[in-house]
C-alpha positions as a Markdown table, in Angstrom:
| # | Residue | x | y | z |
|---|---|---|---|---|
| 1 | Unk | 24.5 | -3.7 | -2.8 |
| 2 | Unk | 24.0 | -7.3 | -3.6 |
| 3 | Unk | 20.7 | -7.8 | -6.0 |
| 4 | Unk | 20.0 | -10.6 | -3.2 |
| 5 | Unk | 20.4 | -9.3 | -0.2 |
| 6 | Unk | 17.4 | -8.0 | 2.5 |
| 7 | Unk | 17.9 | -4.5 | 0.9 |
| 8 | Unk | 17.8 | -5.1 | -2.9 |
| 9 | Unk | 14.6 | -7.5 | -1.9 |
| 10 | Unk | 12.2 | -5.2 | -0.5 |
| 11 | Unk | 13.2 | -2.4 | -2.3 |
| 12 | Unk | 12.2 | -4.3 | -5.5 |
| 13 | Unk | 9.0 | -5.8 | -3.6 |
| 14 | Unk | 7.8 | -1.9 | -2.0 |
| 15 | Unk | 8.5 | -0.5 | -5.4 |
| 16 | Unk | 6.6 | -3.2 | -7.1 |
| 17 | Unk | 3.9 | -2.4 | -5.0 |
| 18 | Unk | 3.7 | 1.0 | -5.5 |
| 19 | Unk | 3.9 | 0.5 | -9.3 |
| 20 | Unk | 0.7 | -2.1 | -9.8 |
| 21 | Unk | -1.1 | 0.7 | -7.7 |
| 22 | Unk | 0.5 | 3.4 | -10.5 |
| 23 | Unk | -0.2 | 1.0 | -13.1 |
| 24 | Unk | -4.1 | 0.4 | -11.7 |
| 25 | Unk | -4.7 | 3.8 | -11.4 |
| 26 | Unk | -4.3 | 4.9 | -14.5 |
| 27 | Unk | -5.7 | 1.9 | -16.1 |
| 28 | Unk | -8.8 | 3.0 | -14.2 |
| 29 | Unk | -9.2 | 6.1 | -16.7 |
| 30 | Unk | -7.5 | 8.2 | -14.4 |
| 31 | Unk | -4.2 | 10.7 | -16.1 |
| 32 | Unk | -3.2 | 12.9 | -13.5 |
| 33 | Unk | -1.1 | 10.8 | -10.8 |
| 34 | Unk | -0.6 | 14.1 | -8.7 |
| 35 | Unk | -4.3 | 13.0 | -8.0 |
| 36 | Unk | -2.9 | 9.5 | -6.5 |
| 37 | Unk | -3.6 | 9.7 | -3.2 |
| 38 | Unk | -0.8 | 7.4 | -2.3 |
| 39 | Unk | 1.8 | 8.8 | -5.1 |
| 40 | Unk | 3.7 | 10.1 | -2.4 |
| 41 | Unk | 4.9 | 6.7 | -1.5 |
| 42 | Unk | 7.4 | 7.3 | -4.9 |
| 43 | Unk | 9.1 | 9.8 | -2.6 |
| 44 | Unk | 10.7 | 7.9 | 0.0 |
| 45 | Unk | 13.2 | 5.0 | -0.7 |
| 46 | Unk | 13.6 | 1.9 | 1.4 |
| 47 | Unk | 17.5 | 2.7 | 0.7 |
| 48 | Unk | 20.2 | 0.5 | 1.5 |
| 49 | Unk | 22.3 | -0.5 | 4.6 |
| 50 | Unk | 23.9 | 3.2 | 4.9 |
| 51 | Unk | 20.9 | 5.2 | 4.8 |
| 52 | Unk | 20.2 | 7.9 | 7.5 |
| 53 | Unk | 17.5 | 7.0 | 10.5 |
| 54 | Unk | 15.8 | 9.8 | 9.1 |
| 55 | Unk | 15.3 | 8.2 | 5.3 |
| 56 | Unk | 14.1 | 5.1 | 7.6 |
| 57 | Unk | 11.7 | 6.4 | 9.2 |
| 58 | Unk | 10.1 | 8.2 | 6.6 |
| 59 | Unk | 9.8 | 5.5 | 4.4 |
| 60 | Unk | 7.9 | 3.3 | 7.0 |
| 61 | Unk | 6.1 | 6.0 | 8.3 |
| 62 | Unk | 4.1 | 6.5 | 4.9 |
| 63 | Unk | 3.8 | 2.7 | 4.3 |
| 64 | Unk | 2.1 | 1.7 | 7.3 |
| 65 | Unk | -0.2 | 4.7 | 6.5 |
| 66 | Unk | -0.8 | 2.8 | 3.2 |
| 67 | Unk | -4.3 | 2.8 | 1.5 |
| 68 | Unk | -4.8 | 1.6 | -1.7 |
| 69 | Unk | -6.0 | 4.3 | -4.5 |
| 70 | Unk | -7.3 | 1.5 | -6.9 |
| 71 | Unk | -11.3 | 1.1 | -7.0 |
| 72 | Unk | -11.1 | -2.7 | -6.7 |
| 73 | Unk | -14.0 | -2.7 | -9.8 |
| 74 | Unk | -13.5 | -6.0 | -10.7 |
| 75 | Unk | -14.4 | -7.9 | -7.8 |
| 76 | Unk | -17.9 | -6.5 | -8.4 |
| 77 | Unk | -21.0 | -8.9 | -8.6 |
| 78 | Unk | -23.0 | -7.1 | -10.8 |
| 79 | Unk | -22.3 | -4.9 | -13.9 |
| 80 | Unk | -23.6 | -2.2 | -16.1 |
| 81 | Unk | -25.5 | -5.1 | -18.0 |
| 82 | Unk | -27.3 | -6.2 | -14.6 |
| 83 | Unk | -27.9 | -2.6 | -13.7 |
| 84 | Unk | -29.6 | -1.5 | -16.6 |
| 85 | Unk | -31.7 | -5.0 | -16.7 |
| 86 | Unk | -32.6 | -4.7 | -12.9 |
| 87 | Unk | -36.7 | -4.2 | -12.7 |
| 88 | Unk | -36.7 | -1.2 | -10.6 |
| 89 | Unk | -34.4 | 1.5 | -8.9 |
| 90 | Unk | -34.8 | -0.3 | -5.6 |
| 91 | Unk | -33.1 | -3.1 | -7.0 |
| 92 | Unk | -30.6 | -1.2 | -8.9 |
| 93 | Unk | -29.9 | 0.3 | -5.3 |
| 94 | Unk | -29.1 | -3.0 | -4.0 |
| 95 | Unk | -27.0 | -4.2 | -6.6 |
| 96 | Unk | -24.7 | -1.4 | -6.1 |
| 97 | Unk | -24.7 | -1.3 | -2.4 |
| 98 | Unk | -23.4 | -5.5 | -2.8 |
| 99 | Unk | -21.0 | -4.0 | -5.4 |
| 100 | Unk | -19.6 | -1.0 | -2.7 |
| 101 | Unk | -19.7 | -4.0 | 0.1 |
| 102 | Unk | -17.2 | -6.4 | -2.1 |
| 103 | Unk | -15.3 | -3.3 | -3.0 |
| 104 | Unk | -14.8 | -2.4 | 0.6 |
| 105 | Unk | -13.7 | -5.6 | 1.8 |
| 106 | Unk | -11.5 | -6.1 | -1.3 |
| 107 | Unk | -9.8 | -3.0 | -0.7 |
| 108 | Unk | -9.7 | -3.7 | 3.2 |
| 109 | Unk | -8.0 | -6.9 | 2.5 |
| 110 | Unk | -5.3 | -5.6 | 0.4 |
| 111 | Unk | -4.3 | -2.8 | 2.7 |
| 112 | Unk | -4.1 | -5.2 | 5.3 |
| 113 | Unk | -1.5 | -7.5 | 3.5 |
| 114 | Unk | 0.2 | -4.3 | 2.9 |
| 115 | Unk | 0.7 | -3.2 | 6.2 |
| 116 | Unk | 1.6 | -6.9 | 7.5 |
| 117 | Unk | 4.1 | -6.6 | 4.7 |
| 118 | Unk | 5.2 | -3.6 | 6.2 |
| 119 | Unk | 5.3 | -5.0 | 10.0 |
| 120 | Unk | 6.9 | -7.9 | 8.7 |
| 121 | Unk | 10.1 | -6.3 | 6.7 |
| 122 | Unk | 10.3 | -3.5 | 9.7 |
| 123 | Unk | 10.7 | -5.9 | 12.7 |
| 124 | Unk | 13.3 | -7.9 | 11.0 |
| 125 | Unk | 15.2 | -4.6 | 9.3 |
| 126 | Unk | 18.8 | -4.7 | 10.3 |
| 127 | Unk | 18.9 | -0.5 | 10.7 |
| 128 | Unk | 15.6 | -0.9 | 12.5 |
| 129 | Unk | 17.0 | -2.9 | 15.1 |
| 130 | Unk | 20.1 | -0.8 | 15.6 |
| 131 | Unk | 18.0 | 2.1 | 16.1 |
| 132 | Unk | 16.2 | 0.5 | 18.7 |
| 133 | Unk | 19.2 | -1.1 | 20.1 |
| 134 | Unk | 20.9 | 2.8 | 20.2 |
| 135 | Unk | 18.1 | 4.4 | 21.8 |
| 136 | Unk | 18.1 | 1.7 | 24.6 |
| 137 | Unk | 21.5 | 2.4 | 25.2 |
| 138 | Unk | 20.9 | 6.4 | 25.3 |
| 139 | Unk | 18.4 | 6.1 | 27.5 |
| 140 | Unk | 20.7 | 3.4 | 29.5 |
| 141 | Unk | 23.1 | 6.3 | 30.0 |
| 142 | Unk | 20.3 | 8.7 | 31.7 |
């Protein structure tokens, strides 16, 4: 296939993707990548204009079930230095429930521009519409 066509595209964009979060995760410490939640989004290809329905599906069947297996530490507002220098535990407490709060919403936002991603590339996919287009027929005939 054509390195420019829709295919080629989002192959290299959902495979880019899935390496940062690779790439994150064991930057994060981490060594075993079976224990990457999301790893099994390696498995499944976006493919190519003659893929099987069943290769299709698949593949956006575990994207839109995407979650992000990074920690999002670095949007946090305080760190170890402002921990240890906080004047009691209740304080410390608070510090790290603002931390979990920006983590939260950090992580929240990039799932959701993963998914819209997702949405995006599925509603305009060439075999996507087929598929719909054959069912519609099939049940046409019933």
């Amino acid at each position: 296939n054509n390195p420019d066509n829709f295919y080629s595209v989002y192959a290299e964009c959902f495979e880019s993707i899935y390496n940062g979060e690779k790439d994150g995760f064991i930057s994060e410490g981490n060594i075993d990548l079976d224990d990457m939640h999301n790893a099994h989004l390696s498995e499944v290809n976006f493919g190519n204009s003659n893929s099987k329905w069943e290769e299709i599906s698949a593949f956006y069947n575990s994207w839109e079930a995407f979650s992000s297996c990074l920690s999002f530490a670095w949007v946090d507002i305080y760190h170890l230095n402002d921990m240890r220098e906080a004047p009691n535990r209740r304080i410390r407490r608070l510090m790290e429930d603002d931390n979990r709060k920006k983590r939260k919403a950090a992580k929240k936002e990039r799932v959701e521009e993963v998914i819209a991603l997702v949405r995006f590339v599925k509603k305009r996919d060439p075999r996507v519409r087929a598929q719909r287009e054959q069912q519609l027929r099939d049940q046409a005939k019933k």
